[in-house]
N, CA, C and O atoms as CSV, one atom per row, in Angstrom:
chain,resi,resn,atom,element,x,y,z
A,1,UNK,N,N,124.425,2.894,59.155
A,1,UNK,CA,C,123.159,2.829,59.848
A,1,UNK,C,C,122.036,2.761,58.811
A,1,UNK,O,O,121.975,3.537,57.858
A,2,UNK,N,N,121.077,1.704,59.075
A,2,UNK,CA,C,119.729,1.622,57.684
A,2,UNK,C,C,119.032,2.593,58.046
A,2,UNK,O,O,118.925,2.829,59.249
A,3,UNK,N,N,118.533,3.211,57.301
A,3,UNK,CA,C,117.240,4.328,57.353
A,3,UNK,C,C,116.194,2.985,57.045
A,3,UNK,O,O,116.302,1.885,56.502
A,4,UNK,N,N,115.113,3.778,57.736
A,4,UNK,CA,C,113.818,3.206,58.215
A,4,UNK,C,C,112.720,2.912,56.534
A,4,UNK,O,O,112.737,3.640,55.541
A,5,UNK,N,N,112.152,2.045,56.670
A,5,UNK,CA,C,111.587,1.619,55.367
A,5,UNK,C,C,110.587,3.112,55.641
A,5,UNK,O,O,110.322,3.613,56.734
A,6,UNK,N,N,110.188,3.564,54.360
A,6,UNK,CA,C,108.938,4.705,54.287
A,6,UNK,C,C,107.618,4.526,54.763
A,6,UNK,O,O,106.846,5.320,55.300
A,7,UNK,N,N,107.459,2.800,54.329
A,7,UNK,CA,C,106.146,3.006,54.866
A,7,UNK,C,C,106.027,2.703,56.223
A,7,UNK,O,O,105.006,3.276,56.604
A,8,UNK,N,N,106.724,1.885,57.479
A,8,UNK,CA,C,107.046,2.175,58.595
A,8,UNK,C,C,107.239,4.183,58.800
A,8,UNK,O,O,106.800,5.236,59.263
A,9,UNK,N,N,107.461,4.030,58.628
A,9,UNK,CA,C,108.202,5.845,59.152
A,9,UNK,C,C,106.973,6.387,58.994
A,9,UNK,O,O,106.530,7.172,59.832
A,10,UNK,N,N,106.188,5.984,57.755
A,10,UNK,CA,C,104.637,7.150,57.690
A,10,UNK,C,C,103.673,6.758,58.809
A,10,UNK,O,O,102.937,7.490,59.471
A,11,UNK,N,N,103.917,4.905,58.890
A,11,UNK,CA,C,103.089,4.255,59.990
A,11,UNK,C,C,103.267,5.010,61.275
A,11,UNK,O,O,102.305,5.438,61.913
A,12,UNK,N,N,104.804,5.201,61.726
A,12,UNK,CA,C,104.795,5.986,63.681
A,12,UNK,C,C,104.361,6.711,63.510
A,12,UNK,O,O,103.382,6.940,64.219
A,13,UNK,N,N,104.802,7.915,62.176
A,13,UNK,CA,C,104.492,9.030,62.255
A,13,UNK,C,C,102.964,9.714,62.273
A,13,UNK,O,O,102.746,10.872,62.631
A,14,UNK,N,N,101.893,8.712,61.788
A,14,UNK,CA,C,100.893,9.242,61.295
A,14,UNK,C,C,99.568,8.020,61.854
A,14,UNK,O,O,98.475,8.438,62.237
A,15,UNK,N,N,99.759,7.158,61.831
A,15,UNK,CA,C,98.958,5.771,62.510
A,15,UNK,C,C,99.608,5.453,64.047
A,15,UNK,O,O,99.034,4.609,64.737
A,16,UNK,N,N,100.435,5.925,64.408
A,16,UNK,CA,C,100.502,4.870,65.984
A,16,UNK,C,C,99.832,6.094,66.533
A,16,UNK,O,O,98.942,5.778,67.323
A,17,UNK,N,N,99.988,7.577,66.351
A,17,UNK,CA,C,99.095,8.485,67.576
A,17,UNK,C,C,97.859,7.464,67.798
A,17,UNK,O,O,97.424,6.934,68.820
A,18,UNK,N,N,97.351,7.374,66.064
A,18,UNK,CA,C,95.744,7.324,66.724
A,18,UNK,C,C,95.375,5.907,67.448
A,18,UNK,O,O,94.322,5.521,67.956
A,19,UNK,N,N,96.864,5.175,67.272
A,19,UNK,CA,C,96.306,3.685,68.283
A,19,UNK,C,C,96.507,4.178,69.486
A,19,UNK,O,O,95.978,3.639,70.458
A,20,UNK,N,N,97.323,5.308,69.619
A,20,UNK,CA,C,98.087,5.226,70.970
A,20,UNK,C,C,96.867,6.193,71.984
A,20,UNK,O,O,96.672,5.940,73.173
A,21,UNK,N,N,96.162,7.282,71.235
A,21,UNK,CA,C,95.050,7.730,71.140
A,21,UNK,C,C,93.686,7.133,71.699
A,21,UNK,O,O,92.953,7.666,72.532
A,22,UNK,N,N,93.497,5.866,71.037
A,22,UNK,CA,C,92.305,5.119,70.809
A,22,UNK,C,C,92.464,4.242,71.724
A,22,UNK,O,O,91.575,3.558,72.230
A,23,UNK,N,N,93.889,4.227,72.030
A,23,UNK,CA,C,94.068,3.274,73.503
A,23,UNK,C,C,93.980,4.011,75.043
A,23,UNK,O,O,93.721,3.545,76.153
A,24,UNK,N,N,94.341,5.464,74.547
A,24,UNK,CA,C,94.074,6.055,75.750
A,24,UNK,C,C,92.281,5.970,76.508
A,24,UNK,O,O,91.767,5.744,77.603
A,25,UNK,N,N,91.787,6.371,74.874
A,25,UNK,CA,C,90.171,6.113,75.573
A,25,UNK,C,C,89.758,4.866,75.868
A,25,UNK,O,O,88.799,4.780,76.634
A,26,UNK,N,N,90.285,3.794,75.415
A,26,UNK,CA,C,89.615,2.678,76.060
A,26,UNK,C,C,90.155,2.325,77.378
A,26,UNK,O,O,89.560,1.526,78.101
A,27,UNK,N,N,91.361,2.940,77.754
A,27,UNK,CA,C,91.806,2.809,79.412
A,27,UNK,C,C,90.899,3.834,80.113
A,27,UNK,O,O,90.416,3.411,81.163
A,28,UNK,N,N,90.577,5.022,79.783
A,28,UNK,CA,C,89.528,5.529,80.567
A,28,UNK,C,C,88.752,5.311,80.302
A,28,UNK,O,O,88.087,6.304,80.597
A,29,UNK,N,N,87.932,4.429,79.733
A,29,UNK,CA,C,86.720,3.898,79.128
A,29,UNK,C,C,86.494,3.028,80.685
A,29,UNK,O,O,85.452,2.976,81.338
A,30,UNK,N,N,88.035,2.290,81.065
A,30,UNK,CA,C,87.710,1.191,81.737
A,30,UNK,C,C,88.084,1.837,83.646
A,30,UNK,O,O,88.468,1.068,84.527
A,31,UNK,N,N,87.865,3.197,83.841
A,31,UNK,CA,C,88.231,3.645,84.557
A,31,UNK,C,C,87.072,4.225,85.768
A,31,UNK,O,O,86.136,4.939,85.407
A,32,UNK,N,N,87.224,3.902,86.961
A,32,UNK,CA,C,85.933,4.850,87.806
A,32,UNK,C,C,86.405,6.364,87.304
A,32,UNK,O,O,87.583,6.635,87.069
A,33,UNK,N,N,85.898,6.801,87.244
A,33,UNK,CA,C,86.020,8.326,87.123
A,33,UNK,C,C,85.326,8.950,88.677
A,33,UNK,O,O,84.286,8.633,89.254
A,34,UNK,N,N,86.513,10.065,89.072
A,34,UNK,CA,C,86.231,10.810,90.476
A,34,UNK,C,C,85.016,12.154,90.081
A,34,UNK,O,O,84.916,12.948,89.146
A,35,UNK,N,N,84.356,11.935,91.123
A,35,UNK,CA,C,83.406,13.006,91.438
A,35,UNK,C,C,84.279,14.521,90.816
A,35,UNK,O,O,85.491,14.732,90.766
A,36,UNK,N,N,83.460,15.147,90.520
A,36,UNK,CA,C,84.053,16.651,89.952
A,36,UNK,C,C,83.428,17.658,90.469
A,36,UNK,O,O,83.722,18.765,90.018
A,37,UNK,N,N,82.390,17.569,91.559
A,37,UNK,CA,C,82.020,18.541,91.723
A,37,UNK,C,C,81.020,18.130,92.704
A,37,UNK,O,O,80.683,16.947,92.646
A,38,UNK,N,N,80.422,18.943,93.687
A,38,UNK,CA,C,79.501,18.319,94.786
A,38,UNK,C,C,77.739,17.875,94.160
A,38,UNK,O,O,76.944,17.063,94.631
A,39,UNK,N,N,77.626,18.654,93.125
A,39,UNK,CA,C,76.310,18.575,92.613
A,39,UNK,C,C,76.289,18.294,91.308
A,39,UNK,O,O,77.371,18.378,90.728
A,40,UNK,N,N,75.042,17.882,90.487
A,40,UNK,CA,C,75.320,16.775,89.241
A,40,UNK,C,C,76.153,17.682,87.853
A,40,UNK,O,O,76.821,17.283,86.900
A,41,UNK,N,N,75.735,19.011,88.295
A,41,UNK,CA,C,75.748,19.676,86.901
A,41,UNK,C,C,77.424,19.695,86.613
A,41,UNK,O,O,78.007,19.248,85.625
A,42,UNK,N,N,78.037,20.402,87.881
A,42,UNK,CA,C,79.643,20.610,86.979
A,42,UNK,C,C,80.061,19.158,86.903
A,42,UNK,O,O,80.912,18.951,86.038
A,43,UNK,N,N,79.636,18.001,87.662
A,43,UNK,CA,C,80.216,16.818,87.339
A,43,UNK,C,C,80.222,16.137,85.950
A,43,UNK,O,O,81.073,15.414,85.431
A,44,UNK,N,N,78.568,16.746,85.326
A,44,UNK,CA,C,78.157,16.363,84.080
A,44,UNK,C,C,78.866,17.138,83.021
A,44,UNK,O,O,79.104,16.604,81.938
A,45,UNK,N,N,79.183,18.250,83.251
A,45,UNK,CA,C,79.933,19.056,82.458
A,45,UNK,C,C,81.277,19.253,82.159
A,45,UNK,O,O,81.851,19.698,81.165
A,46,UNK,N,N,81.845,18.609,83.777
A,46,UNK,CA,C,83.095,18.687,83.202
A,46,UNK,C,C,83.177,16.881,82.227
A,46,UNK,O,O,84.046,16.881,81.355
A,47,UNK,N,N,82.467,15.681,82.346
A,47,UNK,CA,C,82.901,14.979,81.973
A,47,UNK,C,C,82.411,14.698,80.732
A,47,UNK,O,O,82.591,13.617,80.171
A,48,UNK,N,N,81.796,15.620,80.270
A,48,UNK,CA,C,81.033,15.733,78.664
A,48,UNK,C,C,82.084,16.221,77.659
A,48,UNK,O,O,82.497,15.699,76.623
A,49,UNK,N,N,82.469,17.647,78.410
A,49,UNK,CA,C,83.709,18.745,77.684
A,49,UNK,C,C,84.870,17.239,77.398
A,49,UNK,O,O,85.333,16.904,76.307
A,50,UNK,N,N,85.092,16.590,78.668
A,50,UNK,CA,C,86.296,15.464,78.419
A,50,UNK,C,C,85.936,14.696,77.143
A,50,UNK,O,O,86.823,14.413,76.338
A,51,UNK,N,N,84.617,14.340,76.931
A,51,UNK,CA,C,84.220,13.453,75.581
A,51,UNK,C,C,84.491,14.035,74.572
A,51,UNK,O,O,84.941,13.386,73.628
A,52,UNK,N,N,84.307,15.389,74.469
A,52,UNK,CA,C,84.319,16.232,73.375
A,52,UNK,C,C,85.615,16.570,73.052
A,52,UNK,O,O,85.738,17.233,72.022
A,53,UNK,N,N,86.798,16.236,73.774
A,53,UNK,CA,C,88.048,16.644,73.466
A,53,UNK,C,C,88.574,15.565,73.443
A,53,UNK,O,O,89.721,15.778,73.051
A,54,UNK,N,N,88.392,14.114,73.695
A,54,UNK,CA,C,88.884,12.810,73.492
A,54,UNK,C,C,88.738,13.197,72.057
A,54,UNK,O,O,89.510,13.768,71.288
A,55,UNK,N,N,87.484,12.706,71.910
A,55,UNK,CA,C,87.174,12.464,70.483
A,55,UNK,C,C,87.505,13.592,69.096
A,55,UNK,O,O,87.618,13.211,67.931
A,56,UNK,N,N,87.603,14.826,69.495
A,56,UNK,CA,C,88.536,15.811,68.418
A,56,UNK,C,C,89.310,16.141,68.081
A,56,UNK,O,O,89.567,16.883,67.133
A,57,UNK,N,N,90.246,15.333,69.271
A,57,UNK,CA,C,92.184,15.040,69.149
A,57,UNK,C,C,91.983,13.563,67.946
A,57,UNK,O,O,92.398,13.612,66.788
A,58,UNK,N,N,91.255,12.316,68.564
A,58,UNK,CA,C,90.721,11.465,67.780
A,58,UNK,C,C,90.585,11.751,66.592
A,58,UNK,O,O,91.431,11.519,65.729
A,59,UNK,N,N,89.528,12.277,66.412
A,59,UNK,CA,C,89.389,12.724,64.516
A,59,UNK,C,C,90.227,13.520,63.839
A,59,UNK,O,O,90.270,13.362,62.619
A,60,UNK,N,N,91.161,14.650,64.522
A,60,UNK,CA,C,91.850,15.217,64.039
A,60,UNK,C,C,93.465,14.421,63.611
A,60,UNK,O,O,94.199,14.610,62.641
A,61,UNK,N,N,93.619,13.350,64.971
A,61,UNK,CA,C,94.542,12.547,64.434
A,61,UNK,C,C,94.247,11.292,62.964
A,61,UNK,O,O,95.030,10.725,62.201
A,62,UNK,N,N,92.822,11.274,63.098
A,62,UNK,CA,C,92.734,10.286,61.737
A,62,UNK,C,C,92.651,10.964,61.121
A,62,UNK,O,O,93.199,10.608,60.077
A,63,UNK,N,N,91.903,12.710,60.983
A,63,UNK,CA,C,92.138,13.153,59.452
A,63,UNK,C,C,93.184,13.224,59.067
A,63,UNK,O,O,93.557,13.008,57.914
A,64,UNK,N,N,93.767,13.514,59.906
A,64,UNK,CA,C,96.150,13.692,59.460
A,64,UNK,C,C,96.641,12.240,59.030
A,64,UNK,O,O,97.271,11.947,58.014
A,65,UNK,N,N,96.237,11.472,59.968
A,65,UNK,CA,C,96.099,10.091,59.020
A,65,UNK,C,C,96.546,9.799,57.766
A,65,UNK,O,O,97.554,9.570,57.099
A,66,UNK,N,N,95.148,9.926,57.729
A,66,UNK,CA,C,94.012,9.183,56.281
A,66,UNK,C,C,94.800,10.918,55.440
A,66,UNK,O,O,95.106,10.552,54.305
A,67,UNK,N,N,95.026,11.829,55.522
A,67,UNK,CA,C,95.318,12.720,54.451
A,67,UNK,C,C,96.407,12.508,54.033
A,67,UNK,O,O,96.652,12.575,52.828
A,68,UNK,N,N,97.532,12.127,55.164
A,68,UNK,CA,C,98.444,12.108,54.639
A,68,UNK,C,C,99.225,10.381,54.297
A,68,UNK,O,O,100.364,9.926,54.185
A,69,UNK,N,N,97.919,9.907,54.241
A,69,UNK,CA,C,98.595,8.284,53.530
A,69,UNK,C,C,97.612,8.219,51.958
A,69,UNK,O,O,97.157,7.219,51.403
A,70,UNK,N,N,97.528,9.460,51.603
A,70,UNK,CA,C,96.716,9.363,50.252
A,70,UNK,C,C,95.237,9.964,50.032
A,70,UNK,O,O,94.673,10.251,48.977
A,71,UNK,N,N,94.753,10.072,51.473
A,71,UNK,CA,C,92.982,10.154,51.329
A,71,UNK,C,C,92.660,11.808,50.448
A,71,UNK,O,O,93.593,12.610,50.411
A,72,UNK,N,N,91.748,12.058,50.005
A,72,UNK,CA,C,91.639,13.227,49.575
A,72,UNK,C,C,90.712,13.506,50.776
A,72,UNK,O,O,89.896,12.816,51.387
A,73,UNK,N,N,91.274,15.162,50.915
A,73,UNK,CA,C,90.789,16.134,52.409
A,73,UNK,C,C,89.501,16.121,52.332
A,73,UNK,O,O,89.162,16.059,53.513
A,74,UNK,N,N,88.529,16.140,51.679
A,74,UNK,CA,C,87.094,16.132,51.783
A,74,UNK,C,C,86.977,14.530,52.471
A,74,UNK,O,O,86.458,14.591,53.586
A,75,UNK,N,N,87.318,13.220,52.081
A,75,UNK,CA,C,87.273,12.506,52.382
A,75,UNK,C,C,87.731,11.880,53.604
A,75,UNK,O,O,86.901,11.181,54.186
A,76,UNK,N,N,88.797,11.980,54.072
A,76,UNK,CA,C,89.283,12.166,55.375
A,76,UNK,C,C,88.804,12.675,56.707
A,76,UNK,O,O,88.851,12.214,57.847
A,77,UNK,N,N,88.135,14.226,55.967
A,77,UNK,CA,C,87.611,14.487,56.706
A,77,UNK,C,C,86.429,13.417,57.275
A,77,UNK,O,O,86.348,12.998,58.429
A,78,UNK,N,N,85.717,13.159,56.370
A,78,UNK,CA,C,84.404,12.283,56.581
A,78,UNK,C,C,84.374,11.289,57.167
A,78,UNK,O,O,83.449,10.875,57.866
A,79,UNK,N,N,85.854,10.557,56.846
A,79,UNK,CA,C,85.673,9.350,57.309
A,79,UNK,C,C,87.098,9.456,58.473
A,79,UNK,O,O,87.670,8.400,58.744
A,80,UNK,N,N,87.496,10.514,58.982
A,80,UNK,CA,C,87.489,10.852,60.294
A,80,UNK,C,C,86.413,11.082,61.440
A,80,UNK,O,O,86.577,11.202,62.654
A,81,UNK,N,N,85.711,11.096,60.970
A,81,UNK,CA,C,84.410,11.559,61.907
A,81,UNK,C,C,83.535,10.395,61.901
A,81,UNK,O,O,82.944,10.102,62.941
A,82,UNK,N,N,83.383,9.683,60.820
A,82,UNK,CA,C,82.829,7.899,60.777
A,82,UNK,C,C,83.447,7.265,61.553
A,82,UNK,O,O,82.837,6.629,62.413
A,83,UNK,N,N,84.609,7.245,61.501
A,83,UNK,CA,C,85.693,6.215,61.976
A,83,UNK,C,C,85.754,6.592,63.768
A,83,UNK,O,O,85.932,5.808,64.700
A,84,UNK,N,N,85.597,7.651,63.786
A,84,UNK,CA,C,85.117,8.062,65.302
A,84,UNK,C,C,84.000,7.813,65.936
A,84,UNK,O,O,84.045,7.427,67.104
A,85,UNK,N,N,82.860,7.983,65.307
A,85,UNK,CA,C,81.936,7.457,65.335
A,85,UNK,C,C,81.617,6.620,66.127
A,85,UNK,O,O,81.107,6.630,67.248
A,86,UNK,N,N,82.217,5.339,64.943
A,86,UNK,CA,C,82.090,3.912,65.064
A,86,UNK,C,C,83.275,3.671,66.684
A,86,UNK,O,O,82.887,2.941,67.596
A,87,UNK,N,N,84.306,4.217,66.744
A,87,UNK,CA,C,84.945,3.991,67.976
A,87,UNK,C,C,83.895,4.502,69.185
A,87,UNK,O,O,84.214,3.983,70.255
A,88,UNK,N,N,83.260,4.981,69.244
A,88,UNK,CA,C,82.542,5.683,70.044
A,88,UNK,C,C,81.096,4.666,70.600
A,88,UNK,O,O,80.491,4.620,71.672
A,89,UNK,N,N,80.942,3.961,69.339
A,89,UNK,CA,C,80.190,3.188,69.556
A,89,UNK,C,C,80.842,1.614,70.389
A,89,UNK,O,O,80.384,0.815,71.206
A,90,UNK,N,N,81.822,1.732,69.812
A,90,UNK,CA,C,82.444,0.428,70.357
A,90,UNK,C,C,83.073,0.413,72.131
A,90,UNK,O,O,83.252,-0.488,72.950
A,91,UNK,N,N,83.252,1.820,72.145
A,91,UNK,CA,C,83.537,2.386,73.623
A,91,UNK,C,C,82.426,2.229,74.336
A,91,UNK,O,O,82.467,1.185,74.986
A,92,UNK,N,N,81.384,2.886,74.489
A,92,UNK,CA,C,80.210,2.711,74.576
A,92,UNK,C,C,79.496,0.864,75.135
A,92,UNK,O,O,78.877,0.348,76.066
A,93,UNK,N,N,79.944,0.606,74.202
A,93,UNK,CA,C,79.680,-1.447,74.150
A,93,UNK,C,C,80.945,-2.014,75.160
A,93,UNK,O,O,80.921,-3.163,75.601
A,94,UNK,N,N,81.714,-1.345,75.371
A,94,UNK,CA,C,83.336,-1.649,75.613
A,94,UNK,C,C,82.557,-1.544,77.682
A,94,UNK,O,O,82.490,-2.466,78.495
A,95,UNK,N,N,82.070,0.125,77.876
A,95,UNK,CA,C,81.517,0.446,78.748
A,95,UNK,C,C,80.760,-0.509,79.687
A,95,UNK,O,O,80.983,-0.567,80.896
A,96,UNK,N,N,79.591,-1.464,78.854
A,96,UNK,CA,C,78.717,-2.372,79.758
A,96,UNK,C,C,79.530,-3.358,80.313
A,96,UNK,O,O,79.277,-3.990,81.339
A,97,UNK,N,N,80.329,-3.451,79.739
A,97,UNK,CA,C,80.971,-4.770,80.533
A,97,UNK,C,C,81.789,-4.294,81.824
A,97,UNK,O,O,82.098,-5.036,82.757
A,98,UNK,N,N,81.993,-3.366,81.753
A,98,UNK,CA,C,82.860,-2.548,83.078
A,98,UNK,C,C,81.645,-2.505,84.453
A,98,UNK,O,O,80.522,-2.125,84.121
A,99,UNK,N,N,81.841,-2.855,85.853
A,99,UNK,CA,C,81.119,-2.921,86.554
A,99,UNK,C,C,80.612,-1.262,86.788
A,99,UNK,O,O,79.501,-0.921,87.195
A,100,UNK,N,N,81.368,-0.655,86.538
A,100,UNK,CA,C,81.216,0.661,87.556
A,100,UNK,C,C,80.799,1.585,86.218
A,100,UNK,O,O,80.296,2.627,86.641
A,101,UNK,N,N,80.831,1.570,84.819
A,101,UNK,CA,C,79.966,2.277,83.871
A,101,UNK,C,C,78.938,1.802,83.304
A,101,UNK,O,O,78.659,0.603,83.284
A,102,UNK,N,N,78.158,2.873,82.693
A,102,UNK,CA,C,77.091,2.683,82.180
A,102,UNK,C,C,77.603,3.302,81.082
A,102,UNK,O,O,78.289,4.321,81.018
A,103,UNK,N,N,76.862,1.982,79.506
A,103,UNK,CA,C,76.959,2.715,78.073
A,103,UNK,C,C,75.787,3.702,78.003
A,103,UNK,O,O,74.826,3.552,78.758
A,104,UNK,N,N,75.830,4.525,77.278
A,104,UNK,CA,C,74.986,5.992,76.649
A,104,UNK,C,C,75.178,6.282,75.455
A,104,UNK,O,O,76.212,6.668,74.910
A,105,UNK,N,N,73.581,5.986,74.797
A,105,UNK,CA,C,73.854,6.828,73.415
A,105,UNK,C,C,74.044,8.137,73.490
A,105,UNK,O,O,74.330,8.781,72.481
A,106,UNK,N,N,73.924,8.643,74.566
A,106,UNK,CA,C,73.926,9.771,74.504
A,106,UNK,C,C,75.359,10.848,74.687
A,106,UNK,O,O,75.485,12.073,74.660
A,107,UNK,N,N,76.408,9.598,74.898
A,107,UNK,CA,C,77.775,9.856,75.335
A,107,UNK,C,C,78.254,9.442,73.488
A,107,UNK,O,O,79.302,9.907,73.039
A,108,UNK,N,N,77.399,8.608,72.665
A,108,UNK,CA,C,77.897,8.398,71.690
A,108,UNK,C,C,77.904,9.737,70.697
A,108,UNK,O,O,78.787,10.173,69.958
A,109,UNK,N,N,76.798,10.125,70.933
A,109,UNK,CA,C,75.991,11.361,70.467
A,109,UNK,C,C,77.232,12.835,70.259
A,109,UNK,O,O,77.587,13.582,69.347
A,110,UNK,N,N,77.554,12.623,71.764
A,110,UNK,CA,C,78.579,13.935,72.545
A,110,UNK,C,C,79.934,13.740,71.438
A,110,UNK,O,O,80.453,14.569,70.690
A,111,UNK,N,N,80.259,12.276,71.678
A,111,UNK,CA,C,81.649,12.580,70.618
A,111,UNK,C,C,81.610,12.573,69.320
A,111,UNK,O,O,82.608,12.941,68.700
A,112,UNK,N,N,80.665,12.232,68.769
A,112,UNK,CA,C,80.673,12.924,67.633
A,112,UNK,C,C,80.143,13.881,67.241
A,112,UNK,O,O,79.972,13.915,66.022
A,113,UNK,N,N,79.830,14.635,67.762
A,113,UNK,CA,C,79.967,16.100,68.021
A,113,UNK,C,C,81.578,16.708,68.076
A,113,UNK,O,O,82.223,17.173,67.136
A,114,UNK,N,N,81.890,16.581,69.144
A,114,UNK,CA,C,83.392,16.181,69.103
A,114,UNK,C,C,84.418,15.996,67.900
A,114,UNK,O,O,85.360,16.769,67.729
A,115,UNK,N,N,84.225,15.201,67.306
A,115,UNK,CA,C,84.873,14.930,66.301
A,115,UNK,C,C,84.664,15.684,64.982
A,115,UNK,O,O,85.483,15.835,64.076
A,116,UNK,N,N,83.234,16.185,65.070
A,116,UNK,CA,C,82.779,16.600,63.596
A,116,UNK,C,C,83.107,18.342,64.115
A,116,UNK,O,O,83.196,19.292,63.337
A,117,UNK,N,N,83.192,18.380,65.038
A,117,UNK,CA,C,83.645,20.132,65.329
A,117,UNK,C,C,85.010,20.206,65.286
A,117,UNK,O,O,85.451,21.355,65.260
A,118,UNK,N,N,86.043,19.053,65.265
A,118,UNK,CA,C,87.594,19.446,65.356
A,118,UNK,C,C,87.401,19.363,63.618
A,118,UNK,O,O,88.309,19.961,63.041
A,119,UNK,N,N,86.397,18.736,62.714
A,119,UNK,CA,C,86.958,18.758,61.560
A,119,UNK,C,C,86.595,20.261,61.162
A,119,UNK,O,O,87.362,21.069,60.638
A,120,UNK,N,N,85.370,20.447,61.494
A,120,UNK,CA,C,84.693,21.972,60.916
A,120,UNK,C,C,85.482,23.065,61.319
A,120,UNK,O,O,85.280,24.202,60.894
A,121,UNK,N,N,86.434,22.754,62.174
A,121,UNK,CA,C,87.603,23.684,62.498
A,121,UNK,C,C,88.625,23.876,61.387
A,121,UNK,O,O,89.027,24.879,60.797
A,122,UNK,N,N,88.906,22.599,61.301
A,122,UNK,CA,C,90.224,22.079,60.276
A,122,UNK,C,C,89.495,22.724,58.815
A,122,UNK,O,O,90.243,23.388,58.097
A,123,UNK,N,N,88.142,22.547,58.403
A,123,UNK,CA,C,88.122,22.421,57.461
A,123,UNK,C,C,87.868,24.209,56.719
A,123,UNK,O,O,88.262,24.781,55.703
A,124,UNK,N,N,86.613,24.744,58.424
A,124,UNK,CA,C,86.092,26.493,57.896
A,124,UNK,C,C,87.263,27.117,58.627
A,124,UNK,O,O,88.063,27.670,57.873
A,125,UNK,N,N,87.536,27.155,59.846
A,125,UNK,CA,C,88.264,28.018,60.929
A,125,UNK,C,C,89.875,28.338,60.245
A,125,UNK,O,O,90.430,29.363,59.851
A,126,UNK,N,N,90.273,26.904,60.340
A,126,UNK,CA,C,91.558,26.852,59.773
A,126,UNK,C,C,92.348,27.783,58.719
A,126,UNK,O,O,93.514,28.176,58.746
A,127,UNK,N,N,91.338,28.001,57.797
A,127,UNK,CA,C,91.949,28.324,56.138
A,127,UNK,C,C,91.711,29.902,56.911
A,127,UNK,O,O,92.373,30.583,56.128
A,128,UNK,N,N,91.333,30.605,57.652
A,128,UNK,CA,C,90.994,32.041,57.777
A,128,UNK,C,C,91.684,32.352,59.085
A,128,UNK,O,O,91.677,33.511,59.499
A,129,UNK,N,N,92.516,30.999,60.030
A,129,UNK,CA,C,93.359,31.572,61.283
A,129,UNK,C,C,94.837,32.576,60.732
A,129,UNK,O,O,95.119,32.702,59.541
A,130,UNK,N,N,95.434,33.046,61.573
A,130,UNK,CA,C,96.083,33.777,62.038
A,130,UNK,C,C,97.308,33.130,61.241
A,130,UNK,O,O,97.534,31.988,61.640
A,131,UNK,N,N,98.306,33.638,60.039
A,131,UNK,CA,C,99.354,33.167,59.640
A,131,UNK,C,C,100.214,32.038,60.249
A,131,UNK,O,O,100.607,31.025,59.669
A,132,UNK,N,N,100.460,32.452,61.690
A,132,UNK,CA,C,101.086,31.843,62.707
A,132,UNK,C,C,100.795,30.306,62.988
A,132,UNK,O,O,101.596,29.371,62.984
A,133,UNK,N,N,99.200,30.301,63.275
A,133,UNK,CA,C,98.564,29.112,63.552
A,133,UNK,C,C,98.414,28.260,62.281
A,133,UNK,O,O,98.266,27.044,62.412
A,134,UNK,N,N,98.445,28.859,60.972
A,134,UNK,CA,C,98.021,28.395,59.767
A,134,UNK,C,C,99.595,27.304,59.714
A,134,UNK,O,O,99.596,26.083,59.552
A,135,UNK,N,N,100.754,28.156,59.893
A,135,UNK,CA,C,102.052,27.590,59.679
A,135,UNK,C,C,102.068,26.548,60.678
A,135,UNK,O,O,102.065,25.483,60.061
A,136,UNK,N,N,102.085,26.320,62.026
A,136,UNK,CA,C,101.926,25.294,63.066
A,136,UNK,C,C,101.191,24.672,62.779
A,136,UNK,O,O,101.588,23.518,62.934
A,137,UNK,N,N,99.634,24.721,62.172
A,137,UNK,CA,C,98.938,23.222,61.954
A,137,UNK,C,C,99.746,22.524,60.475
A,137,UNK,O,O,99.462,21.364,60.175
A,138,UNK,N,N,100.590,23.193,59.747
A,138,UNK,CA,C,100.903,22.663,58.462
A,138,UNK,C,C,102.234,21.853,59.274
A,138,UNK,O,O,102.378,20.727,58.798
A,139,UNK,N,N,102.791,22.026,59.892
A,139,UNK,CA,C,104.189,21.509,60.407
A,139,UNK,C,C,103.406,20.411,61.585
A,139,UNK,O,O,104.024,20.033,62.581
A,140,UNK,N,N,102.453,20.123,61.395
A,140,UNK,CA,C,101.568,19.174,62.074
A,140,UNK,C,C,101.250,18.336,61.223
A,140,UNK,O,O,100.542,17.464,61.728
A,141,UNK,N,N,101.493,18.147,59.868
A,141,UNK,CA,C,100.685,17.914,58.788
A,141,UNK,C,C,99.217,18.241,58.689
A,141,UNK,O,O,98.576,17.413,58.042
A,142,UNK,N,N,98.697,19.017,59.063
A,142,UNK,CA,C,97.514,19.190,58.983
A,142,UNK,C,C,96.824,20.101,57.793
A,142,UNK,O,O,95.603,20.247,57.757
């Protein structure tokens, strides 16, 4: 039986989440989204919290990425959160053409927020969690 070339194997392992990821948001990008609530606020809230957790699974899957195909962790980080960014923007643009959404800078705004708080996790929170959690994000590559 052939074992798998390395750089395939780093590719599933570490690049298809974030297509598979980046494809999830552009299918709900292209999606009506259901009412959440009878009045504007929990509707607005619950579908903000959703931006904010698209996009910090997002950056957290490109910092694991980009760290572990060479990037140095300061850098990764950064350009996890660029690279989100810029998807965010393109979602956003992706948005007008859909009959039933409207683009928002202000939805662009939300995920990167999003993104730059899963890194400030990874980068302050992380190094000072709980042995336990420290060992599970490392067996994550993280």
């Amino acid at each position: 039986m052939s074992k798998i070339h390395p750089f395939f194997e780093k590719f599933i392992i570490f690049w298809f989440p974030v297509i598979v990821w980046a494809f999830l948001i552009f299918t709900f990008s292209s999606a009506t989204l259901p009412k959440v609530g009878a009045t504007y606020w929990p509707d607005f809230f619950a579908k903000k919290t959703a931006h904010v957790i698209e996009y910090a699974i997002l950056s957290i899957l490109l910092y694991r990425a980009l760290k572990n195909s060479g990037v140095k962790k300061e850098k990764a980080m950064i350009y996890s959160v660029l690279v989100a960014f810029v998807y965010a923007i393109t979602d956003e643009m992706h948005q007008s053409f859909i009959p039933v959404r409207t683009p928002k800078v202000r939805d662009v705004i939300i995920d990167t927020l999003g993104a730059g708080f899963s890194v400030f996790c990874i980068w302050k929170l992380l190094p000072k969690a709980p042995k336990k959690l420290r060992i599970l994000a490392e067996s994550f590559h993280l």
